[in-house]
C-alpha positions, 0 to 999 in steps of 0.5 A, a space after each residue: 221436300 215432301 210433297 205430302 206434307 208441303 200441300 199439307 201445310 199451305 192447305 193449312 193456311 187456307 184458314 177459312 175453308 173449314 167454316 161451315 153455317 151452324 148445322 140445324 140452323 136457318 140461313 139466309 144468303 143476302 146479295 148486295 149490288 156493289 157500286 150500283 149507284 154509279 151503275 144505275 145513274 146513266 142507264 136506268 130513271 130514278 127513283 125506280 125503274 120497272 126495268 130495274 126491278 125485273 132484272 133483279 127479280 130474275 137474279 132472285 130467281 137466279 139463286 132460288 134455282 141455284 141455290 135451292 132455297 126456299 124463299 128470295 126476298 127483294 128490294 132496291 139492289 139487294 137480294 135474301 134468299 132463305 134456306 131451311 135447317 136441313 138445307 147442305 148444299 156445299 156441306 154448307 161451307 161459308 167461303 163456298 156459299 159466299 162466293 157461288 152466291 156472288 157470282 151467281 148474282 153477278 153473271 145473271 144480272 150482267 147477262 141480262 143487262 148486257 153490263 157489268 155488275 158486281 154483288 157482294 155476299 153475307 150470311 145471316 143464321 138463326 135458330 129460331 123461326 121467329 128470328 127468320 119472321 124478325 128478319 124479313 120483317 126487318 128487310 121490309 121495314 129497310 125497303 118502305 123506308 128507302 122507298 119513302 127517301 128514294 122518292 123524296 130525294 129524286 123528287 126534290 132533284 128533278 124540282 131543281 135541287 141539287 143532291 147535296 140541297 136535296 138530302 140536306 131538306 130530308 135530313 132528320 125529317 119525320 115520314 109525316 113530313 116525307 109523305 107530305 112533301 111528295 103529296 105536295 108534288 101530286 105523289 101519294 105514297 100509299 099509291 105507288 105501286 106495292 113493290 115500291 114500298 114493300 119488295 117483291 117475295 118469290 116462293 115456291 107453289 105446287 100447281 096441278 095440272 090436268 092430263 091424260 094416261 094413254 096406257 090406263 086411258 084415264 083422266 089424271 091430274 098431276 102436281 107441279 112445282 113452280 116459281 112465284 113472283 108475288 108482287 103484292 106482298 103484305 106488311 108488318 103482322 100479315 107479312 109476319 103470318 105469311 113468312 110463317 106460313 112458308 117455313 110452316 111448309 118444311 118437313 119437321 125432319 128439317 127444323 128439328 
């Protein structure tokens, strides 16, 4: 047997290897926990835990470095990481980018909770800035309404319901009658904490930083890359304008 051709042919076989993202297109990575209702249900108070929600956001950090994106989105147990057009880490293979991005978010998210958590991955593409806008307006949108029925189904539990009694009541019901439900038990949504009901952004900032030259024995100021955390972000046109002004922020070299 031919060794050459032998690995030839199983190499060939490998049917996926070769996909790559659509070269000048936007990408975004979104990570999902995988099976973390039963994950979350004994270690972590519902309908959300700060504790939770900081080990998330230090997974989002995890693959912003990793990856080398440009924005990380997220909410509940998923995570959207951004990258821009002229982006080509892994030459931009599919199978590379979906499972380095899984196991990234796992490892991080188990090392830091001392538990073993498992992420899924997809990849999203547009290529056009205003379907990058549409799509995390779209995640947002996913967030205020899972917030809204975290909050109502945890709500009615704890008042005694069961989770079967509790998603029957929910079932169908309008955001008036949600919002009213949770203000009849001393709960206003629009007071809850803005991560809560809009996600948590994470992007880099340049910082300057004032020092001294020894050598020229002058004053300088230095500029410095370094990683937000925005827990405050803004909703529906303001969150559209601040996305915009992110990809506003890549070289045209990239986009075109």
């Amino acid at each position: 047997m031919d060794s050459a051709d032998f690995e030839a042919r199983m190499r060939r076989l490998e049917y996926f290897h070769g996909v790559r993202t659509l070269p000048g297109a936007w990408v975004v990575i979104r990570v999902d926990g995988r099976s973390f209702t039963r994950l979350t249900a004994a270690r972590f108070e519902k309908p959300f835990d700060p504790a939770f929600h900081e080990l998330m956001v230090g997974t989002a950090r995890a693959l912003l470095e990793d990856l080398h994106g440009l924005y990380a989105y997220t909410e509940s147990d998923e995570i959207s990481i951004l990258f821009p057009p002229g982006w080509d880490l892994f030459d931009r293979e599919v199978e590379k980018l979906v499972s380095i991005s899984a196991s990234v978010a796992s490892a991080a998210f188990s090392l830091a909770s001392q538990a073993v958590a498992h992420f899924d991955s997809r990849i999203w593409m547009g290529a056009e800035r205003q379907q990058v806008v549409d799509y995390f307006r779209w995640r947002q949108a996913d967030a205020e309404r899972c917030g809204l029925n975290g909050w109502c189904h945890w709500m009615l539990v704890k008042a005694g319901k069961s989770a079967v009694e509790a998603n029957a009541i929910l079932a169908g019901k309008s955001v008036g009658f949600k919002n009213e439900l949770l203000f009849q038990h001393g709960v206003n949504f629009n007071d809850l904490p803005v991560w809560q009901r809009r996600g948590t952004g994470l992007h880099w900032e340049r910082q300057e930083k004032p020092g001294f030259n020894p050598k020229e024995g002058r004053a300088v100021v230095t500029t410095r890359r370094r990683l937000r955390v925005d827990e405050g972000l803004p909703m529906k046109d303001a969150y559209a304008a601040f996305i915009q002004g992110l990809l506003d922020t890549v070289d045209v070299d990239q986009v075109n």
